[in-house]
C-alpha positions, 0 to 999 in steps of 0.5 A: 589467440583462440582462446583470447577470441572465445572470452571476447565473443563469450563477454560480447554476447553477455554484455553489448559492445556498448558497455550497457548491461542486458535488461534484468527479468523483473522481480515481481508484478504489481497491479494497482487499481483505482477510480477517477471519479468520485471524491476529488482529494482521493482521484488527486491523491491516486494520479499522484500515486501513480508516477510515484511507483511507476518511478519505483518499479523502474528503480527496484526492478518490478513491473507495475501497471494501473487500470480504473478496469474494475471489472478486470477484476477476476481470478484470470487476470489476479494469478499474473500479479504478485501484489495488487494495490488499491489506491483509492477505491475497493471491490463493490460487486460479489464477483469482485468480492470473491475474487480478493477472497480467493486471491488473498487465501492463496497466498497473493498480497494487497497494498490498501491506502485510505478510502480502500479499506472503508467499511461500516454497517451498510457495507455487507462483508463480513470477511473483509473486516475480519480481514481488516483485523476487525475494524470497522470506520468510526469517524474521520477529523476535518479538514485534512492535517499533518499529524505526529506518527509513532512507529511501534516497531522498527525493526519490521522491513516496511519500517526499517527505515524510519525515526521514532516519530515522524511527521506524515503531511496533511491527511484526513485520519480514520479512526476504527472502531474496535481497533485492529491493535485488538486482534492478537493476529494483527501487527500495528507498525504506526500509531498516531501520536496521542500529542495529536489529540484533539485533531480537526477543526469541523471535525475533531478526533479528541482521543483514542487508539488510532493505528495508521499501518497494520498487517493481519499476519494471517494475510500478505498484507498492509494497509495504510491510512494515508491517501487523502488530498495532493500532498501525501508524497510531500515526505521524504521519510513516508516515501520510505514507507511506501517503497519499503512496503511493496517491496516487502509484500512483493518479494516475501517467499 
């Protein structure tokens, strides 16, 4: 009888009496910054990205938070985050230039999408583009399209769950110049199929190299080309992604 009592207690202080489960600690932290001004497709995009892993953190057990605080951006507040996201915008002052740097070299990881990761030749950051594997924007088509993807590799735990090719819903596709694929620590996971070509009606993409996801392997990092316009969520197989790849960054040992 005493002991029959002892597993009833013990089971009720690990279980409630209601039958639910004590909550789980979470398994990482995830901040993503963004902006509501400027371009109106990359605010649209950045509100919708927003439900859409809040939505994952409380279905794969991690925390996320969001701010347009670009000035919280410092050593202080990165060390309590594992994966930061830049969903429509990037660090602009040196301060916050310095930050990413030393926040990247001792080991945090990034999720880029689109607008993140522009830079050209007024942009002064040099690291970044070696970050980037080199890239530097070259030229966009117009207007936002749905195109053809290749998946290079499936094998790789953010693509694991795609097809060969797959159709991504309307977007505005980057082309860099050189491309990342040239950098021998940089891994391509998407390709824009060459079928595409030419893409875009004001401005047209006639042909060339242009990777969509790829981590400089030097780096816990992905970056990927979508993020532009209100229908980027529209895919059932490109949510995979997403979901794939902040579970990737946030749980590497």
């Amino acid at each position: 009888m005493i002991r029959a009592l002892f597993i009833f207690l013990l089971g009720s202080m690990l279980f409630p009496v209601d039958g639910t489960a004590p909550p789980q600690a979470v398994s990482f932290r995830v901040l993503a910054f963004y902006t509501d001004k400027g371009e109106q497709d990359h605010i649209d995009f950045a509100k919708q990205a927003l439900p859409f892993f809040e939505g994952l953190a409380r279905k794969d057990n991690f925390e996320f938070q969001a701010t347009t605080r670009w000035e919280d951006w410092n050593a202080e507040n990165l060390k309590n985050f594992q994966v930061i996201l830049w969903l429509n915008d990037f660090a602009h002052t040196a301060e916050q230039r310095k930050a990413f740097e030393d926040y990247m070299k001792g080991g945090g990881s990034w999720l880029g999408f689109h607008v993140s990761a522009y830079n050209d030749r007024d942009t002064g950051w040099p690291w970044f583009v070696d970050f980037l594997g080199g890239a530097v924007f070259y030229g966009n088509n117009w207007p936002p399209l749905p195109a053809t993807i290749v998946v290079d590799d499936r094998t790789h735990p953010v693509t694991r769950h795609l097809p060969a090719t797959f159709t991504s819903p309307a977007n505005e596709w980057y082309i860099w110049k050189p491309s990342p694929r040239l950098d021998k620590q940089v891994k391509v996971l998407l390709t824009l199929d060459p079928k595409n070509y030419p893409i875009g009606l004001k401005d047209t993409i006639t042909g060339g190299d242009l990777p969509v996801a790829w981590t400089n392997t030097r780096y816990r990092m992905m970056y990927m080309n979508m993020g532009h316009g209100d229908k980027i969520f529209t895919s059932n197989e490109q949510n995979l992604l997403f979901e794939d790849a902040v579970l990737w960054l946030g749980r590497r040992k």
